[in-house]
VEXNU-926118 format. One line per 3 residues: for each residue x, y, z of N, C-alpha, C, O. Coordinates in steps of 0.05 Angstrom, whole numbers, always signed. Each point is the difference from the previous one (the first is absolute). Example, Ala and Ser with C-alpha at 12.3 -4.5 7.8 and 13.67 -1.06 7.14 Angstrom:
REM VEXNU-926118
+264 -114 +156 -18 +24 +0 +18 +24 +0 +21 +0 +13; -28 +21 -27 +16 +24 +1 -15 +22 +14 +10 +22 +4
This chain:
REM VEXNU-926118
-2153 +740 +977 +10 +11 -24 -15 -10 -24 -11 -22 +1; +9 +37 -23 -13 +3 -25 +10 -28 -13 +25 -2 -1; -39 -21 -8 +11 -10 -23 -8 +14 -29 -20 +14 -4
+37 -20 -13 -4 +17 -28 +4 -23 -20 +12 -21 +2; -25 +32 -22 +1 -15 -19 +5 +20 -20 -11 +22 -2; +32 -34 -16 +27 +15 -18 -9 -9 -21 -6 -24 -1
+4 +46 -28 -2 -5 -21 +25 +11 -10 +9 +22 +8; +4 -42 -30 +29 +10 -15 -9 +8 -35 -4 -14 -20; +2 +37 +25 -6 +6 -26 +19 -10 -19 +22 +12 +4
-20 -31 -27 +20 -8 -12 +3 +16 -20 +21 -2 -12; -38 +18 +3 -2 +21 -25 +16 +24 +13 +0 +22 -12; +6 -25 +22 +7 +39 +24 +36 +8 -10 +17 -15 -8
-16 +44 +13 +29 -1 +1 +27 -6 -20 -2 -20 -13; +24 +35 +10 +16 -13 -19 +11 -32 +15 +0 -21 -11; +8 +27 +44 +12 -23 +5 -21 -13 +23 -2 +8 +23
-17 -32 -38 -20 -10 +18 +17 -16 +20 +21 -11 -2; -40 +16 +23 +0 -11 +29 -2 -22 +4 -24 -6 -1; +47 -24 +7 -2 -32 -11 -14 -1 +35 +10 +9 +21
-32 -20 -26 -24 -21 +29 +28 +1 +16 +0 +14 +20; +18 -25 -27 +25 -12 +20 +2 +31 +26 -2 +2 +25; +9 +19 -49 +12 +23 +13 -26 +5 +10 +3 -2 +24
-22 +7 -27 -30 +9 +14 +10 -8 +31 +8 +11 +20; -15 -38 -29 -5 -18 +29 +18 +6 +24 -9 +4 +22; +43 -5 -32 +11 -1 +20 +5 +31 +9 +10 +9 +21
-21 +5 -43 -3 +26 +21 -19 +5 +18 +6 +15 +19; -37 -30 -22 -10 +6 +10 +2 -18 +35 -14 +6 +19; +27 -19 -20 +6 -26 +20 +15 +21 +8 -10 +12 +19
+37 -2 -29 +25 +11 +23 -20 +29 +10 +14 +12 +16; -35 -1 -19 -14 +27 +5 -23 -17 +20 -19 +14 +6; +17 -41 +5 -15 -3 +13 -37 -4 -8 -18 -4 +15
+18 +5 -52 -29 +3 +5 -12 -30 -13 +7 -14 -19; -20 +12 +32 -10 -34 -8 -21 +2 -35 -14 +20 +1; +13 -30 -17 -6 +3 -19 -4 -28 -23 +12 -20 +7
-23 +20 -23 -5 -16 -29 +9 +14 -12 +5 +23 +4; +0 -38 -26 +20 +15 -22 -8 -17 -30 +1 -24 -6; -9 +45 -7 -16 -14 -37 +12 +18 -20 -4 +25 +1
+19 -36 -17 +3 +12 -25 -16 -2 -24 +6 -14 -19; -25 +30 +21 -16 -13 -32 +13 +8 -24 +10 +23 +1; -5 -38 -26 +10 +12 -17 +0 +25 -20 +19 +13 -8
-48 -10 +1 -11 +19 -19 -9 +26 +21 +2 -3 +24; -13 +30 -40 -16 +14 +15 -23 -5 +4 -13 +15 +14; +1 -39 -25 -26 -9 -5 +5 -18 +26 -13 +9 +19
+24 -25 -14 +5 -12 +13 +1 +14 +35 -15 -10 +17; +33 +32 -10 +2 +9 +14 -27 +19 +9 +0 +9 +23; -17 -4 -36 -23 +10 +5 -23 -12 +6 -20 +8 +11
+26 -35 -23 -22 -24 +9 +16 -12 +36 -11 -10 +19; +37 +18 -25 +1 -3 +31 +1 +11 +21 +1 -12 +22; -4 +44 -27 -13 +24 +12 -30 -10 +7 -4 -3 +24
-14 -1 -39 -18 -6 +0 -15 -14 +19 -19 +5 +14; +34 -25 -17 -2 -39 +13 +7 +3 +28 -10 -12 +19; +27 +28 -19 +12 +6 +30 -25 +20 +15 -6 -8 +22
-7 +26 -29 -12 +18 +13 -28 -16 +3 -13 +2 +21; +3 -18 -42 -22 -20 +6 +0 -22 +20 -19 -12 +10; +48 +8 -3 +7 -23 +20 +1 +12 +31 +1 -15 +19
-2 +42 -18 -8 +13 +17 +23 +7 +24 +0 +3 +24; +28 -2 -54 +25 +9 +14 +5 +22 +13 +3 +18 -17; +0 -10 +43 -3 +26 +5 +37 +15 -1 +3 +20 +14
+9 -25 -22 +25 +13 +0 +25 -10 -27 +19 -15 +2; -30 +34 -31 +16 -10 -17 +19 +24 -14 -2 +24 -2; +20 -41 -6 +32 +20 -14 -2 -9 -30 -7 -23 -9
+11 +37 +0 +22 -2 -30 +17 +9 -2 +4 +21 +13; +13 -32 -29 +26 -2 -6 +9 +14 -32 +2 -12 -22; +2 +31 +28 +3 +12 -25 +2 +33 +1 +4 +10 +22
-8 +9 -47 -3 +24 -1 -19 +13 +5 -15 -9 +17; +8 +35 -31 -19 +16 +1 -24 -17 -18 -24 +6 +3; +31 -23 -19 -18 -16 -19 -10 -15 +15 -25 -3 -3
+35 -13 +21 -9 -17 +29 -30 +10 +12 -22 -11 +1; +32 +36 +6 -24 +17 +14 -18 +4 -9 -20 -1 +14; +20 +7 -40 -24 +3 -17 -6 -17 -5 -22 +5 -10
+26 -34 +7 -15 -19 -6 -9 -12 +21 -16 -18 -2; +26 +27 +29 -20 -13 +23 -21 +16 +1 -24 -7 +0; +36 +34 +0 -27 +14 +7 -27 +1 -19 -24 +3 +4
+45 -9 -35 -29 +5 -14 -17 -31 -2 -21 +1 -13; +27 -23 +23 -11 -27 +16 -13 +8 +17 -25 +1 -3; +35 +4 +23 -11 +9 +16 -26 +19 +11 -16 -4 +18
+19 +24 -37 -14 +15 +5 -38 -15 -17 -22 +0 +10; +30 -10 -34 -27 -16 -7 -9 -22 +13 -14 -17 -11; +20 +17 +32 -10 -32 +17 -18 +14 +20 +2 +22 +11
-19 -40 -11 -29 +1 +21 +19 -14 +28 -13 -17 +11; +35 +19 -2 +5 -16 +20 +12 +24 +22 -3 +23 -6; +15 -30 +30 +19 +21 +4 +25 +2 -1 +10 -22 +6
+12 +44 -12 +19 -11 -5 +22 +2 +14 +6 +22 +9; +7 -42 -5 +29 +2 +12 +15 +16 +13 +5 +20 -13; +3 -20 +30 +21 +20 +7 +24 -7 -23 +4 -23 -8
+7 +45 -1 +19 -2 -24 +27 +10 +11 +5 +16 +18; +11 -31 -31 +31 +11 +7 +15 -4 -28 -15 -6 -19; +37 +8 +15 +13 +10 -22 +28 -5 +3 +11 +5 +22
+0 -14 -38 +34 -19 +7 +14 +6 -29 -4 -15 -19; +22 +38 +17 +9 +9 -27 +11 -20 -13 +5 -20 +13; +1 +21 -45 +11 -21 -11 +17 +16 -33 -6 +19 -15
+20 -31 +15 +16 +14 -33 +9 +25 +16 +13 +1 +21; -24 +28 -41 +10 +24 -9 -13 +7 +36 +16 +15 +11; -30 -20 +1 -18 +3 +20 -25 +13 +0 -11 +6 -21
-3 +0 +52 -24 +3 -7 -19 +38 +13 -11 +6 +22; +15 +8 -41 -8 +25 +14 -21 +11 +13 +2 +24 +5; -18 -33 +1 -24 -6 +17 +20 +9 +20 +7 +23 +3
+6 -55 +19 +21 +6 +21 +8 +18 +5 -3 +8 +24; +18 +9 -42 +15 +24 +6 -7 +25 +15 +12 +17 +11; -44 -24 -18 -16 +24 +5 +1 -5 +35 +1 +19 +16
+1 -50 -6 +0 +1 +29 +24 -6 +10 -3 -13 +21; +29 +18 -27 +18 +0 +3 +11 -32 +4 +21 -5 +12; -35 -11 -22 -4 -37 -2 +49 -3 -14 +16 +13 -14
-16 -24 +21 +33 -16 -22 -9 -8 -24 -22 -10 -4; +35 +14 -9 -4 -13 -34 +17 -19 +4 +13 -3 -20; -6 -13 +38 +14 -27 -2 -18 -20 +17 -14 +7 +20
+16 -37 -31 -17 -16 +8 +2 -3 +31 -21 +4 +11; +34 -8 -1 -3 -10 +28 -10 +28 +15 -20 +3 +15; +37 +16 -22 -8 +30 +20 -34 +2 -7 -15 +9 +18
+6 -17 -42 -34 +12 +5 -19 -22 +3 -24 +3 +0; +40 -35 +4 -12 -15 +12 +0 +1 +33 -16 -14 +12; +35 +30 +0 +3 +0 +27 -30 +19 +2 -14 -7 +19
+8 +20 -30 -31 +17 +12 -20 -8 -6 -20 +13 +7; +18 -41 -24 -26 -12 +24 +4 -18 +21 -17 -15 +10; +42 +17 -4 -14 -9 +31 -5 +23 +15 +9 -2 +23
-18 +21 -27 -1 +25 +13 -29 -1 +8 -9 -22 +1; -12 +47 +7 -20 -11 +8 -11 +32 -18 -24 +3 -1; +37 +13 -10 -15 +24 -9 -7 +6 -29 +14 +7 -19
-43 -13 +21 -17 +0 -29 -16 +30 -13 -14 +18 +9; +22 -23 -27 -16 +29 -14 -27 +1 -17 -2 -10 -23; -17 +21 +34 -24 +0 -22 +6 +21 -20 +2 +23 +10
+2 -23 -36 +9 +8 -19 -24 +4 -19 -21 -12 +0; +31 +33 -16 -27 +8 -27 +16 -16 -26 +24 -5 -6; -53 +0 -5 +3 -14 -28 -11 +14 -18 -25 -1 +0
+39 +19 -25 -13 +7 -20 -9 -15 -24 +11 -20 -9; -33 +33 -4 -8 -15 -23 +4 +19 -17 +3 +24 +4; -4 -44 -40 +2 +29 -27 -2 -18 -9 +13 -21 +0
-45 +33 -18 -19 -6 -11 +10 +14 -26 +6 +24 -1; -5 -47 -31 +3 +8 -23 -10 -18 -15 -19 -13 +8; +30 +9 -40 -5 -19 -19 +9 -30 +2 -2 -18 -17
+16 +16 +52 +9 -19 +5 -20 -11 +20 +8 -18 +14; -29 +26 -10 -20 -8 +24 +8 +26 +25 +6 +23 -4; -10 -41 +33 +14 -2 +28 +24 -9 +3 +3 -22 -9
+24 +36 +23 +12 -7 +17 +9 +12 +15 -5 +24 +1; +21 -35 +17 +6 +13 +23 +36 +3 +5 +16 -17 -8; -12 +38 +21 +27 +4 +3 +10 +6 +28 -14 +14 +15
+35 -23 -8 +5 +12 +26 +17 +15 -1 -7 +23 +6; +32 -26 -13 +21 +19 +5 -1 +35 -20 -9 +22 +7; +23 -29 -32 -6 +25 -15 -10 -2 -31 +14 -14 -14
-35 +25 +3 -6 -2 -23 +8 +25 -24 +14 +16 +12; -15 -9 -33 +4 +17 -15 -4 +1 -33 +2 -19 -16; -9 +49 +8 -4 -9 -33 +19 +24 -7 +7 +18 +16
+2 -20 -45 +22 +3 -8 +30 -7 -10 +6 -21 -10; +11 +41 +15 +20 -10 -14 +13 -27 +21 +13 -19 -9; -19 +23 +35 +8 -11 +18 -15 -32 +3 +11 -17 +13
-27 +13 -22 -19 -10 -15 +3 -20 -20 -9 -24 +1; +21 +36 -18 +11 -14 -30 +29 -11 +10 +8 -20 -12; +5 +29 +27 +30 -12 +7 -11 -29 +23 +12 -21 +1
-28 +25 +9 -4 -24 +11 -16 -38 -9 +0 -23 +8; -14 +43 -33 +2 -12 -29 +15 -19 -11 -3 -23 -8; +28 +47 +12 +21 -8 -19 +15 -25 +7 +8 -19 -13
-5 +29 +48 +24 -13 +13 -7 -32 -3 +17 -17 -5; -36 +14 +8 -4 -33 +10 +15 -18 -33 +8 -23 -4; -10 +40 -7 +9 -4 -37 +36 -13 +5 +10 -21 -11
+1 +34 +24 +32 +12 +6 +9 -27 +14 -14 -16 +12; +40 +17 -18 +9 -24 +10 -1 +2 +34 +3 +21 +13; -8 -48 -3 -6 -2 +29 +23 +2 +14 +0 +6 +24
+26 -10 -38 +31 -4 +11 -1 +38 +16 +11 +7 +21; -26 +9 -38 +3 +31 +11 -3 -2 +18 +20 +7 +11; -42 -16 +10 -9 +5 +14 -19 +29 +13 -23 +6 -7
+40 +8 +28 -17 +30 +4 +5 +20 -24 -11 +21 -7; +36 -37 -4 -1 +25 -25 -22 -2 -18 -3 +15 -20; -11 -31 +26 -20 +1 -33 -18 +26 -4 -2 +13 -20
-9 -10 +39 -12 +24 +10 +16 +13 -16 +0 -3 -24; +20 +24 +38 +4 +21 -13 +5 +0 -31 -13 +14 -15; +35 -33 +5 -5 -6 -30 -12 -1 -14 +5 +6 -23
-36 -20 +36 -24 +2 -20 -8 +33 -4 -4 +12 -22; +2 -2 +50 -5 +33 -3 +19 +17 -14 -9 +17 -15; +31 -20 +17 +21 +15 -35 -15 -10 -24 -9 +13 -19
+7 -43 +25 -6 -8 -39 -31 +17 +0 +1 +15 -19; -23 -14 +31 -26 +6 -5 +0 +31 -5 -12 +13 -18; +26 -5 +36 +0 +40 +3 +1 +12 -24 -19 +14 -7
+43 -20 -10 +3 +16 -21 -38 +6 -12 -16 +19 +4; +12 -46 -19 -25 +2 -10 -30 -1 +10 -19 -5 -15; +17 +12 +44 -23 -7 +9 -20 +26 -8 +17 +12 -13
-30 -1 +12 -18 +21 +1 -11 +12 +23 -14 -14 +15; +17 +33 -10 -9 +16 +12 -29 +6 -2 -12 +1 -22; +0 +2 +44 -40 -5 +0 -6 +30 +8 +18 +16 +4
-48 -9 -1 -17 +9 +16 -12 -12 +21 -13 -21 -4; +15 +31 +26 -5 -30 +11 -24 +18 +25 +7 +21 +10; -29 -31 -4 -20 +2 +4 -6 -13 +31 -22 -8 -3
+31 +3 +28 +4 -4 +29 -35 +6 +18 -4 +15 +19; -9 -25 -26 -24 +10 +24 -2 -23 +23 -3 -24 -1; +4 +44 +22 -15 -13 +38 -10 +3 +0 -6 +17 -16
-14 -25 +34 -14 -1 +24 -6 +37 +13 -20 +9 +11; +46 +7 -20 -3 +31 +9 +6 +12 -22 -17 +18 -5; +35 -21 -13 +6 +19 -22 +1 -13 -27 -1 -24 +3
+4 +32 -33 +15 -2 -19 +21 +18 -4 +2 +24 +0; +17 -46 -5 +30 +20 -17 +1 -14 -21 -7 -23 -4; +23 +48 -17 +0 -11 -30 +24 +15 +0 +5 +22 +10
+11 -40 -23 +36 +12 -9 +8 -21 -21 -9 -23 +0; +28 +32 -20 +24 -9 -17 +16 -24 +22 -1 +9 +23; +8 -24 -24 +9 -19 +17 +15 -24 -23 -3 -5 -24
+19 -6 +46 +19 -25 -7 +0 -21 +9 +10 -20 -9; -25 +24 +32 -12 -23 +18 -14 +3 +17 -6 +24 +3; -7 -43 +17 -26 +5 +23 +15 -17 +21 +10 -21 -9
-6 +25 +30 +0 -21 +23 -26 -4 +16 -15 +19 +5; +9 -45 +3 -21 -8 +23 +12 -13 +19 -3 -24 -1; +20 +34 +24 +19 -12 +12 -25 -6 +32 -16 +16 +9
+23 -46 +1 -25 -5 +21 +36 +3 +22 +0 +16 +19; +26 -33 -27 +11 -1 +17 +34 +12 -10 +0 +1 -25; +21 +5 +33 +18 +15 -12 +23 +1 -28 +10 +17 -15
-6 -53 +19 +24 -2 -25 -5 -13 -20 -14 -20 +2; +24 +25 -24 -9 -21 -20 +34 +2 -13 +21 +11 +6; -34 -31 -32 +28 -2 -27 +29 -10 +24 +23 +6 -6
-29 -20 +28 +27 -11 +14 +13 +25 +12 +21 +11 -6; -40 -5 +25 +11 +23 +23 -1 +34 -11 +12 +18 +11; -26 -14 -30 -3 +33 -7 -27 +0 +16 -20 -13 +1
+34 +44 +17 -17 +6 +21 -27 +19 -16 +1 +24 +3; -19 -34 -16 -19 +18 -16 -11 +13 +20 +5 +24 +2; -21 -36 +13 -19 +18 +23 +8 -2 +15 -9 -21 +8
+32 +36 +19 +5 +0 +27 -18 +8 +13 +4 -14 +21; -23 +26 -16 -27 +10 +12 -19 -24 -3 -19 +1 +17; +18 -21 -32 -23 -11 -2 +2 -22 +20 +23 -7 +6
-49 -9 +7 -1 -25 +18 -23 -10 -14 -10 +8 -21; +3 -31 +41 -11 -16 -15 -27 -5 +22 -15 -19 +3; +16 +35 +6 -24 -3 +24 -15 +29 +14 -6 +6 +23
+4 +12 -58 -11 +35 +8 -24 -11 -13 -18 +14 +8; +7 -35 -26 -23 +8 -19 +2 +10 -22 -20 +1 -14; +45 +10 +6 -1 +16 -22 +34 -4 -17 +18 -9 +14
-12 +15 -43 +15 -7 -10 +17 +26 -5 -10 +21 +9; +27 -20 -18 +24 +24 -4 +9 -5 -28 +16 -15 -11; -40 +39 +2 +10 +7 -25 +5 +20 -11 -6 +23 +5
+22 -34 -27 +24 +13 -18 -7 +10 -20 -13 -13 -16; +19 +40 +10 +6 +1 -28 +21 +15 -14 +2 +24 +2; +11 -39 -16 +27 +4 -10 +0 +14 -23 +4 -14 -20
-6 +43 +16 +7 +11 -27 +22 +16 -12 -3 +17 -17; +27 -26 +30 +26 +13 -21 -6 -18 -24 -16 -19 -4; +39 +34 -14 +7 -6 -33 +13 -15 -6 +20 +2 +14
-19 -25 -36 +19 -27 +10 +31 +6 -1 +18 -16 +0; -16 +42 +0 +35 +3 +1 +10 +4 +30 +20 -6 +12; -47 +20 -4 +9 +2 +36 -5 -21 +10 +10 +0 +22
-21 -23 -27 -8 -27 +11 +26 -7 +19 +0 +3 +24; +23 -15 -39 +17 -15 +10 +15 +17 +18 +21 -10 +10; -28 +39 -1 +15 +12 +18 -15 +1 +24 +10 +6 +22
-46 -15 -25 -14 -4 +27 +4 -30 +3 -11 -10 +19; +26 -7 -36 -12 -27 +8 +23 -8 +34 -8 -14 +19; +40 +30 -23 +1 -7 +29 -10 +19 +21 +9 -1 +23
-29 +20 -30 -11 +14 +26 -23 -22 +7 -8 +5 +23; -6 -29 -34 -12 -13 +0 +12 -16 +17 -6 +2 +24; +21 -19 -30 +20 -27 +7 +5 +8 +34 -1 -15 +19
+7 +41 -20 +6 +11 +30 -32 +10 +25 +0 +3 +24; -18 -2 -42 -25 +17 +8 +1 +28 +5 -14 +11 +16; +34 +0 -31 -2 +35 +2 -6 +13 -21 +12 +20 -8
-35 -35 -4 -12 +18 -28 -25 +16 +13 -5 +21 -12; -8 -24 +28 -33 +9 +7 +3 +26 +0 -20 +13 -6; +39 -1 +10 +7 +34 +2 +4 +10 -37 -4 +22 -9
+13 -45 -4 +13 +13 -23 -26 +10 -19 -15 -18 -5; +9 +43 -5 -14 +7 -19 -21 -13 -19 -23 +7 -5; +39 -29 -5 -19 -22 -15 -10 -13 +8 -8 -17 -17
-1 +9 +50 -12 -20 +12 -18 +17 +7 +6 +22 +11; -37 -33 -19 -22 +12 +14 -9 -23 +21 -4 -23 -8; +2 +30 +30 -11 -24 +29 -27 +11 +2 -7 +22 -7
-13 -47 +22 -11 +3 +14 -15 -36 +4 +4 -20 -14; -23 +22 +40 -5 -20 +0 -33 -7 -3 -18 +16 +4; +16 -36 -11 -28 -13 -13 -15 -30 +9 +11 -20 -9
-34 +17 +25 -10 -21 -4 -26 -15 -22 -16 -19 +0; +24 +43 -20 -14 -13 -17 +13 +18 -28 +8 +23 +1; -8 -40 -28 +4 +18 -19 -6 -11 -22 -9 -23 +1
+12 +32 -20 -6 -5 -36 +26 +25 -15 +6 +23 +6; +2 -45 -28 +31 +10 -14 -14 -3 -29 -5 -21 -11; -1 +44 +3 +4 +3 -26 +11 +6 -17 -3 +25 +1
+24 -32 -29 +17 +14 -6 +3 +2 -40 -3 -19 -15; +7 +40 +10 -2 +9 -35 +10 -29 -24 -9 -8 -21; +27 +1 +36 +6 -22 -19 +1 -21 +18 -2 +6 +23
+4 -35 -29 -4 -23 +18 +35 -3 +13 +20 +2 -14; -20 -6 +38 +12 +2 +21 +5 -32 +13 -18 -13 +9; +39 +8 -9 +2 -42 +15 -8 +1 +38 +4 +17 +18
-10 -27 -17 -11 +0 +33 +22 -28 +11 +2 -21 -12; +11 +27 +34 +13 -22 +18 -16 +4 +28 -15 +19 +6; +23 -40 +9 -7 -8 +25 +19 -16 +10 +3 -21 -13
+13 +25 +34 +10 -15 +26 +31 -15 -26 +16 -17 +7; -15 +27 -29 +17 -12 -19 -6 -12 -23 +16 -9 -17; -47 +8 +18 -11 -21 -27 -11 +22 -23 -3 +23 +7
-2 -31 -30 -15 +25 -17 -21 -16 +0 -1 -23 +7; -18 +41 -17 -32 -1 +10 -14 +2 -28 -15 -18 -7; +17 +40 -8 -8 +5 -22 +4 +34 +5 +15 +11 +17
-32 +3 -38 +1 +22 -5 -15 +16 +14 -16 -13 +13; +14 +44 -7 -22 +24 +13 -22 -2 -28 +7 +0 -23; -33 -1 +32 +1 +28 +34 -1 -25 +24 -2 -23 -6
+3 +31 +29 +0 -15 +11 -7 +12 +24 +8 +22 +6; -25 -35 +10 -15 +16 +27 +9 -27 +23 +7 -22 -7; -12 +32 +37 +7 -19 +21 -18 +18 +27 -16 +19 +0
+31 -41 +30 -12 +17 +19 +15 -18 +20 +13 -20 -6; -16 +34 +34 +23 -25 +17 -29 -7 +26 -20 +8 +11; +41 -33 -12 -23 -12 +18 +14 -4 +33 +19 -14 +8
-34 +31 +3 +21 -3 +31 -1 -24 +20 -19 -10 +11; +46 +3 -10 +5 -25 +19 -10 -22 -15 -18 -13 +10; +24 +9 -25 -11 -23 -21 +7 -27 +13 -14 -20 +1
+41 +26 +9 +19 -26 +4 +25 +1 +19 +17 +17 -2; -16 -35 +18 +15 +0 +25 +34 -7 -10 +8 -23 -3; +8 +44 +1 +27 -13 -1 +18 -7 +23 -4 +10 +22
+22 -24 -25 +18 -6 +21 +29 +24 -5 +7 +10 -21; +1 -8 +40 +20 +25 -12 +17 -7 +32 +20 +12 +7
């Protein structure tokens, strides 16, 4: 069996995950393990780091969708190889999981690594005024975008509500773009409210954005969202459920490569973080990285 070595994101989550609770979940699930809390995100990325140079071959974090992205985007700049990765929800939980039907409770998604079945998974990048980075789960520009902005602002006691709250407070005033979409096969140009780059299915704490999308075709599932911000809040639970792809204002299709241009400047998120502003171009990189699931 795998030993692992456990990073506790201490930044993660409304309600962080105490080493104590890590451990003895990971003990009553059978999986033998180290266990480090670094304090900062700085911190936790120097121990992403340190760990993949030491030539750990089987590591977890402990945390959210912010977790993921900061292993991966560690990860992905190292000349080394990296880890088999696993993922152990924490706080509000972690949507990555969902997509593999993983528990959002600590012990249930520590019980699957002792399991033996690993996934080579795609890693996208989007390239802006912010440099490189990389995202795994779902990225987006727009209004959807600016609420994720917002949320981290919002008291942490909310928890999964922050999300949607931030998206009421941003909607009223956000603007509406031209928004400019080219692949690899086509350009589309439409009036829009938002863009999805979905690699894997849920974001904002379980809204099913992309049910069609995986994380192991090569290619990303994207969105483009152009109702009027009055029809907004009547697609947002065809979203939450994943039965918007049929509705009128969603244009689909999928892309392994693209560039987002849009009339007025537009906020860019990734995996939950904001990034900076469009235009903003990317591409996915297949099997980047081995997860545990």
């Amino acid at each position: 069996m795998a030993h692992w070595h456990v990073i506790v994101n201490e930044s993660a989550g409304r309600a962080r995950s105490d080493i104590r609770e890590v451990t003895a979940a990971l003990h009553e699930a059978g999986v033998e393990a180290d266990v480090v809390a670094p304090a900062t995100p700085i911190e936790a990325r120097e121990a992403v780091a340190a760990a993949a140079h030491a030539g750990v071959t089987h590591l977890a974090m402990v945390g959210g969708d912010g977790s993921v992205n900061l292993a991966a985007n560690v990860l992905m700049g190292l000349d080394v190889e990296s880890p088999v990765l696993g993922f152990l929800p924490s706080g509000t939980g972690c949507d990555l999981l969902r997509t593999f039907g993983i528990p959002q409770d600590l012990l249930g998604a520590a019980r699957h690594l002792a399991t033996e079945t690993v996934y080579p998974i795609d890693v996208a990048t989007l390239e802006g005024e912010w440099g490189t980075r990389h995202f795994v789960n779902v990225a987006q520009i727009g209004v959807g975008a600016a609420a994720a902005q917002t949320a981290p602002r919002m008291s942490k006691r909310l928890g999964s509500y922050r999300y949607p709250l931030a998206f009421a407070a941003r909607l009223p005033r956000f603007p509406r773009a031209r928004v400019s979409v080219t692949t690899e096969r086509r350009t589309f140009e439409s009036e829009a409210l938002a863009v999805i780059m979905a690699n894997a299915q849920f974001f904002a704490g379980g809204w099913n954005i992309a049910p069609k999308a995986t994380l192991v075709d090569g290619v990303l599932d994207m969105q483009v969202i152009n109702c009027n911000k009055r029809r907004a809040p009547a697609l947002v639970p065809k979203i939450i459920w994943g039965t918007h792809l049929t509705d009128r204002a969603v244009r689909r299709f999928s892309a392994s490569s693209f560039k987002i241009e849009t009339d007025v400047p537009w906020p860019v998120e990734a995996d939950g973080d904001y990034l900076g502003n469009t235009p903003v171009s990317g591409r996915v990189i297949p099997a980047a990285l081995r997860l545990k699931i």
